[in-house]
C-alpha positions, 0 to 999 in steps of 0.5 A, spaced: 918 940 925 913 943 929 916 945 936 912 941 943 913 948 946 907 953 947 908 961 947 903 966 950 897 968 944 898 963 939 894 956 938 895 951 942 900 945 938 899 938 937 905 935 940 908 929 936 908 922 940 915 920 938 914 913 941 907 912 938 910 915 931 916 910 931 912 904 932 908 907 926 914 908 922 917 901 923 911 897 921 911 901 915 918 898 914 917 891 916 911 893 912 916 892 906 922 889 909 917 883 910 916 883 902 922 880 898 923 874 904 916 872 903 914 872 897 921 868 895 918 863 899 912 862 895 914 864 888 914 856 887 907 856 889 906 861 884 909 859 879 905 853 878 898 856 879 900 861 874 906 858 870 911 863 865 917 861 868 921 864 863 918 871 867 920 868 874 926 873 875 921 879 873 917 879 879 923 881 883 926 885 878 919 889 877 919 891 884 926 893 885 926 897 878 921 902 880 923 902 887 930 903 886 927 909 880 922 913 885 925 912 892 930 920 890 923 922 888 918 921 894 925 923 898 926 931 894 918 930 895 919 929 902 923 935 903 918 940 899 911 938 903 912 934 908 914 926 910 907 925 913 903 926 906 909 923 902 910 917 906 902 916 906 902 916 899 908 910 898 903 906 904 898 907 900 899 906 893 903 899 896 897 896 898 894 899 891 898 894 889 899 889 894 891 889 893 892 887 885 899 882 886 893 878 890 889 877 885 893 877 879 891 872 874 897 871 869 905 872 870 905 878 866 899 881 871 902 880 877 909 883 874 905 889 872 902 889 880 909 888 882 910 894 878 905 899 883 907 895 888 915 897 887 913 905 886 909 905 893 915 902 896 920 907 894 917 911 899 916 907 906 924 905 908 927 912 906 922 916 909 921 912 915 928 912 916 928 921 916 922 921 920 926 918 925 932 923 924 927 929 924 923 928 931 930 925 935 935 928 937 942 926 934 943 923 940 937 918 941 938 918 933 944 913 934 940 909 938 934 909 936 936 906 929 939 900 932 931 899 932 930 899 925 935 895 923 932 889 928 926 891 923 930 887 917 932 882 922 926 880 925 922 880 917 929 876 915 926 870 921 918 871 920 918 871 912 919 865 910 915 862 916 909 867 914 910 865 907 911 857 908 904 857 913 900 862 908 902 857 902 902 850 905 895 852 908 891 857 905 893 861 898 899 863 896 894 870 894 895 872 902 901 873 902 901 879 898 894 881 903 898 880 909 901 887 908 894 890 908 892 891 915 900 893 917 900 899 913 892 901 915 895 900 922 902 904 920 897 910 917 893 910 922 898 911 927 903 916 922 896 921 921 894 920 929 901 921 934 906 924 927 905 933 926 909 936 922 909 944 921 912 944 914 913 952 911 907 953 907 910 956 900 910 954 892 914 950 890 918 949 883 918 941 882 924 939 878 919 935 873 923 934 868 929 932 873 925 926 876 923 924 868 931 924 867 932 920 872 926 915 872 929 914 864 936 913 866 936 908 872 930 904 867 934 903 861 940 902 866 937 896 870 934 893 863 941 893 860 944 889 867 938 884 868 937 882 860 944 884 858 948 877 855 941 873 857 935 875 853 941 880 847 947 879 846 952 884 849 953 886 842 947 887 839 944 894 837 939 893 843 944 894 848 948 899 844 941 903 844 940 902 851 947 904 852 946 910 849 939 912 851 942 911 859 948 916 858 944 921 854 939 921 859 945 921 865 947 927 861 941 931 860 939 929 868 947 932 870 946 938 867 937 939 869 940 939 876 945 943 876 940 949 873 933 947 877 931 951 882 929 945 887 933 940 884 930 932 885 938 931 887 941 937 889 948 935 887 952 940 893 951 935 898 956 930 896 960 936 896 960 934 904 966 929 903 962 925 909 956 924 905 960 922 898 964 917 902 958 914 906 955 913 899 960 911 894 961 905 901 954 903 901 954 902 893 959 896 895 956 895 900 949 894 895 954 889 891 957 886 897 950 884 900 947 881 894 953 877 891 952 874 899 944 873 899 944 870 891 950 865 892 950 863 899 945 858 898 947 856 892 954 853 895 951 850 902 945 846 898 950 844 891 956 843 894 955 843 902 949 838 899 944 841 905 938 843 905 934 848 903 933 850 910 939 850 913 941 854 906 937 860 909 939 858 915 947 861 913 942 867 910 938 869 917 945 869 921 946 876 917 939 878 919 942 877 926 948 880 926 945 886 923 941 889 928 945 886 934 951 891 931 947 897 929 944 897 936 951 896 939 953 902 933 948 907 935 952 906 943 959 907 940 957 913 935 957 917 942 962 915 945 968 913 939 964 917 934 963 916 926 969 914 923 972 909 928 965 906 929 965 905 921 972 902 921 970 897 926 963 895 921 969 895 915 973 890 919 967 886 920 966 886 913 972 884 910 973 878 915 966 876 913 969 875 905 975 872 907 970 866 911 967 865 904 973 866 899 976 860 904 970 855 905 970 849 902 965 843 901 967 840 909 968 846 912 960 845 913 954 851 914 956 853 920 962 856 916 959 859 912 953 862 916 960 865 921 962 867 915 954 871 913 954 873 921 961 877 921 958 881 914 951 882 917 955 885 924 960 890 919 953 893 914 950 894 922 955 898 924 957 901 917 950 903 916 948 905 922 953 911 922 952 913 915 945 915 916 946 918 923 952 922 920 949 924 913 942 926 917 946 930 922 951 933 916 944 937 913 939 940 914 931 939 915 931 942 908 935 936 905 935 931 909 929 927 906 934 925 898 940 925 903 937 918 906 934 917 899 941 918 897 945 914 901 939 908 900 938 909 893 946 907 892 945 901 895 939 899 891 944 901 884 949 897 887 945 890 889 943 891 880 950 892 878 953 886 882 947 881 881 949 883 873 956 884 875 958 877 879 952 873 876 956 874 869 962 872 872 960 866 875 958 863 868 964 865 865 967 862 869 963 855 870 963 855 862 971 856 863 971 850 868 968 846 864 971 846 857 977 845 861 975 839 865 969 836 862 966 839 854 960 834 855 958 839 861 955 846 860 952 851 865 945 848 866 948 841 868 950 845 874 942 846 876 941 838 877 946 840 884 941 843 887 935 837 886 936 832 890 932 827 886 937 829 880 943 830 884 942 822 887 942 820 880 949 823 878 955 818 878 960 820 883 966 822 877 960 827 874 957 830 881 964 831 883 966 835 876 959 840 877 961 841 885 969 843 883 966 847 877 961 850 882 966 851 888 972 854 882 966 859 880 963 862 886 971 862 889 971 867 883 966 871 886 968 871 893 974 873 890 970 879 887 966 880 893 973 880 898 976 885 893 970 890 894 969 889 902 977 891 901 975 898 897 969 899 902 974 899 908 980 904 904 974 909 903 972 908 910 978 911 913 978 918 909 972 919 912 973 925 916 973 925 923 967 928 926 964 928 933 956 928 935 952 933 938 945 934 939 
């Protein structure tokens, strides 16, 4: 990073505006924060103008495909030639694909949109997030990252309003256009107040590391989104896949250990404080996507609320995050890593037990208590593994340290929403073969339609609301056990105290 002293003789140097490069940085997180909880709110909307239902969950997984594929690359690039040029490249190619997302004339254009849109965005929150590590000190890092972690919160609240008014009273195309003049303005602000003073040098891209890569975590995702759905767990294309996956794995495994400047230097996860901060932030990525995909399920199917307080439960994680990881970056000064990530584990595992022990009358507030107590553990949690991993290495590395860290929550969310999605139908089926043969699975949806659900008789709406509260218990159950593991893996992380 360039140094904000001058020396007698040699050339004056621009000096980095911090204040003015973090405000640039958090719009380009917003930027992408604001992205999922958006366009969930108009994919009804989509839908019914361009149709394929049946490609409905594609246009989430598309993006988080390539996102979840590039965001180690743009970080081992980062390191090697800078966050500004890197980072500018992501914005850049996310608006791309923003650009076309709205004017996309099929479900199948509009995945292919995702697809670029999801490459870009693979850049902006880990670069964000480093940039903010290499202009601070250790000690104004901890606090400054309580003021990304509000970014989530803010866009949790502000997305779905957005996405709402855009729909109901302009078009559903602007909700992709949206992101246009937030990342002109993060560009502007990164190319005008952020210097960088990279050493100048020829690199030896690990090309062939980042096409291993790339092959595996593809294959990997498609097994976990088509598996048991589109084929069969048995059948020859899964076992294809599956071998493709652990072949590629290998080759990447053996890539890395021989390149120069590999795309995953594995000798970071020698330091044990990184390897635990990323083995926890994989269960926290299961944690968190086994709460944001089945949550709104049992407040509206067997709460019987409204669309509007399930996500209202949601929000309240979105609140407790930032509130937690401003307090979190305090406490790291004073209590340090390791018991300031205890706390975050404790807070996860009493949220988990609030939703292993809601019932139908214990009403939304129970649940959004139950939201807000894990999104206060992943604030405190989070926080202190990206201070701690960044303070761990050097410049040098710390851009794929973050994307590290941030990459395994991604892998985590994939395998728990494959993970818990199939233990929820394996155990509705279960309930209903004992219960009631006539039912299946898909009567289940007719909860979540108040017209349908209206219509049911009393006996056939309470067997669908025990099968649905039997079936999410069992993932909670799940879930619970997870925040459990997390919380063991925190208490070996070592004891460690921050310096500047």
């Amino acid at each position: 990073m360039s140094v904000d002293t001058e020396t007698l003789g040699t050339p004056k140097r621009k000096h980095t505006k911090k204040s003015l490069v973090l405000a640039s940085v958090m719009l380009a997180m917003f930027m992408g924060a604001i992205e999922a909880t958006i366009v969930s709110t108009a994919m009804p909307a989509i839908v019914a103008d361009l149709g394929g239902f049946t490609l409905y969950s594609w246009v989430f997984s598309a993006y988080l495909l390539m996102n979840s594929v590039t965001v180690l690359i743009y970080g081992k690039l980062s390191d090697l030639f800078g966050r500004k040029p890197i980072l500018s490249i992501g914005i850049i190619i996310f608006l791309i694909g923003s650009i076309l997302c709205g004017i996309a004339g099929s479900m199948k254009t509009l995945i292919i949109y995702r697809l670029i849109q999801g490459f870009g965005a693979g850049a902006v929150t880990p670069i964000a997030t480093t940039i903010v590590g290499d202009i601070y000190t250790t000690e104004e890092r901890a606090k400054v990252q309580g003021y990304l972690s509000s970014v989530w919160g803010i866009s949790a609240i502000t997305g779905p309003a957005v996405g709402g008014l855009l729909v109901q009273y302009v078009s559903w195309h602007y909700v992709f256009w949206i992101n246009i003049p937030l990342g002109i303005l993060s560009l502007a602000g990164l190319w005008l107040f952020l210097h960088e003073d990279v050493a100048k040098k020829k690199h030896k891209i690990d090309y062939l590391g980042a096409f291993l890569l790339t092959i595996t975590i593809s294959t990997l995702m498609f097994i976990l989104i088509e598996g048991g759905s589109h084929w069969p767990w048995g059948s020859w294309q899964m076992a294809a896949l599956l071998f493709v996956t652990v072949f590629a794995l290998i080759a990447f495994v053996l890539q890395e250990g021989r390149a120069t400047e590999p795309v995953m230097p594995f000798s970071i996860w020698k330091e044990r404080s990184i390897f635990i901060a990323n083995i926890t932030s994989l269960t926290s990525g299961i944690i968190l996507i086994g709460i944001s995909s089945f949550l709104p399920t049992f407040v509206q199917g067997v709460m019987e609320q409204t669309p509007i307080l399930a996500g209202f439960t949601l929000t309240t994680m979105s609140i407790g995050w930032p509130i937690a990881s401003t307090l979190s970056g305090k406490m790291l000064l004073s209590i340090g890593y390791r018991r300031t990530s205890i706390i975050g584990g404790a807070f996860i595992v009493l949220g988990s037990v609030a939703f292993v022990t809601m019932t139908a009358s214990a009403g939304p507030i129970w649940a959004a208590a139950g939201s807000f107590l894990v999104g206060v553990g992943m604030g405190f949690t989070s926080t202190a593994f990206i201070v701690s991993i960044q303070s761990t290495v050097e410049w040098q590395q710390r851009g794929i340290a973050t994307a590290a860290n941030m990459f395994m929550r991604n892998l985590g969310n994939t395998i728990g929403a494959a993970l818990l999605g199939g233990i929820l139908n394996n155990r509705m089926s279960h309930f209903f073969t004992e219960s009631n043969k006539s039912l299946t699975v898909e009567d289940a949806d007719k909860l979540l339609k108040v017209s349908e659900r209206n219509q049911l008789t009393e006996a056939v709406k309470s067997i669908l609301q025990e099968g649905l509260t039997f079936s999410l218990h069992s993932v909670y159950y799940v879930v619970l056990t997870f925040a459990v593991i997390s919380m063991l893996l925190i208490l070996f992380i070592p004891k460690k105290k921050i310096e500047s």
